[in-house]
C-alpha angles and dihedrals in degrees: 000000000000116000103250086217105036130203119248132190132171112197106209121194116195098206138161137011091301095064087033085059091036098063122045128289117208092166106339135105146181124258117167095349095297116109110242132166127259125167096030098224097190147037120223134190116216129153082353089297127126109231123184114223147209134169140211119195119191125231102245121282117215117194105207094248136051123267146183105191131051127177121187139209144185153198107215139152113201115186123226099286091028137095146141142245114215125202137165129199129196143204150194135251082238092055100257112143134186137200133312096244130196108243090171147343096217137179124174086242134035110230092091099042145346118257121237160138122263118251117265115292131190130181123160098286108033155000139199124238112192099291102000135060107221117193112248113258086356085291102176109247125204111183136025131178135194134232122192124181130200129228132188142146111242096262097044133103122257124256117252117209114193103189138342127212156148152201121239120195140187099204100215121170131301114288114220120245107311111234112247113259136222091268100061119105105069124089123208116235095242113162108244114229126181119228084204105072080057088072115148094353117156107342092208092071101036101295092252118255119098089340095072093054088127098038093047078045105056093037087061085057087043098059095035085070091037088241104132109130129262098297090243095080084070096049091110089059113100103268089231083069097111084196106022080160085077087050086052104055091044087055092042094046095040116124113216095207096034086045097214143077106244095086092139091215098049089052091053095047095056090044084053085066091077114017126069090224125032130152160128120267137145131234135203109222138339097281085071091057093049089056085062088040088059099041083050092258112141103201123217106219133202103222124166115184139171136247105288079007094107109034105207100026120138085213119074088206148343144195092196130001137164120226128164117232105220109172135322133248116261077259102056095264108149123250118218144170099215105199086200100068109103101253136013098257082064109052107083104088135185117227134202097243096227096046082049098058103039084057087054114034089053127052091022091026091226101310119169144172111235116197127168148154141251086261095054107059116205102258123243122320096015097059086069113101083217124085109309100213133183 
């Protein structure tokens, strides 16, 4: 069964010295490809501390078909005394443009500032809700643009942003179960680690347990490219922690407003650290995926089920949850390290391919983080710079 109205997302990456030139530089400049800032043009206040500020704005990116959801994401490295505030703006087919609104104020640690997404903020086209701008009322949207700017004390090094992007997505209706392709039958050698032993670690950052599903998740993707950072960035972590790398992505994603650690744009920037390619993106149905499982992509998925929705999981139910896909069954059943099972023996897990993917296509409308290395090249037609659209 085909969905009479189908989902669409292009996912669109600004990279390099030719989409730095192509927005507008009020301060900063291009070096190596990475946008930095140069002649500071502003002064800002912020926690009692002078900061000296630039900005980049983006032309406007169209992404060839109407949307009413965007979701952005970023590679940045922000020195000690310097961060970013991130904000996106719309517009109509017919010109109308709203405001340039504040989706986060981000840094890769948390000593200058805390990271966090911006308070809820609403014009007449469109509003942000923790990680993702929705159109006001579904308004089609045809256009968005992105504005960064650039904070640091005067002794400080500059930040340094890689690439910019983000997914935009027409939500259509659910597609029905997706037929297995060509490519099902292999599974990734992902380590399994359970969120749960995490139970009740360190309060100021979630307190583990179900509330570090994205974090645990991420950190299973991490390891399998052997891409965690130096272990001392986790010295603070008790030294009883059997995996204190999972402690330290949940304190390096947390965001300090939403007050929890599955901000979708936080989780792909840290994984940007240390990977040469992280971000957010949506699919339409499981064959895409297997086109990531082949290329030796695991996938982190955004499911939400309802109780006897998702046989086998170790959840009854849940409004939002964070599992890696990791392979299919010869016969199309989904593969998937579930940080939620007790213990990590038991977190690989085997779906029913339709139940999967109604649990994913729907709530989170198939959104993923892709991350990858230099040796695992996006497949085809995600490798291109250009929009990735699905």
């Amino acid at each position: 069964m085909v969905a009479a109205n189908p989902s669409r997302h292009t996912y669109t990456p600004l990279t390099g010295a030719s989409a730095w030139k192509a927005g507008t530089n009020d301060g900063t400049v291009v070096r190596m490809d990475k946008l930095v800032m140069g002649a500071p043009t502003g002064t800002a206040v912020v926690g009692g501390v002078t900061y000296q500020t630039a900005t980049w704005t983006s032309a406007w990116v169209t992404p060839g078909h109407t949307f009413t959801q965007l979701v952005p994401s970023w590679t940045a490295l922000t020195p000690r005394g310097s961060w970013l505030k991130v904000s996106l703006r719309v517009k109509t087919a017919a010109g109308r443009v709203s405001s340039f609104d504040t989706v986060a104020s981000w840094a890769r640690g948390d000593k200058d500032i805390k990271r966090a997404s911006a308070a809820r903020q609403i014009d007449d086209l469109a509003r942000i809700d923790v990680d993702t701008l929705l159109s006001n009322n579904a308004r089609p949207l045809s256009g968005w643009q992105v504005q960064i700017r650039l904070f640091k004390t005067a002794k400080a090094l500059t930040p340094v942003i890689s690439t910019v992007g983000a997914v935009a997505s027409r939500i259509g209706s659910l597609p029905g179960t997706s037929a297995p392709s060509s490519l099902v039958g292999s599974t990734l050698g992902v380590p399994a680690y359970s969120q749960m032993r995490h139970k009740g670690h360190y309060p100021a950052y979630g307190g583990g347990g179900e509330a570090w599903c994205s974090p645990t998740s991420v950190a299973m993707v991490l390891s399998y490219f052997h891409a965690q950072p130096d272990p001392t960035e986790w010295s603070w972590v008790a030294p009883t922690d059997l995996a204190p790398w999972v402690d330290n992505a949940a304190r390096m994603t947390y965001d300090y407003r939403y007050q929890g650690t599955g901000n979708w744009s936080f989780n792909t920037a840290y994984a940007a650290r240390t990977l040469p390619g992280a971000f957010v993106t949506r699919l339409t149905s499981m064959r895409e995926a297997e086109q990531f499982l082949a290329a030796g992509i695991p996938l982190v998925a955004s499911i939400s089920f309802g109780a006897g929705e998702l046989t086998g999981s170790p959840l009854r139910s849940s409004p939002g949850h964070l599992v890696v896909i990791i392979g299919t069954t010869s016969t199309g059943r989904v593969i998937v390290n579930d940080p939620a099972a007790a213990t990590d023996t038991t977190v690989r897990r085997t779906y029913s391919r339709g139940q999967f993917e109604r649990a994913w296509l729907g709530r989170s409308h198939g959104a993923v983080y892709v991350m990858h290395d230099a040796g695992h090249p996006l497949p085809a037609p995600w490798a291109s710079t250009k929009a990735r659209r699905r």
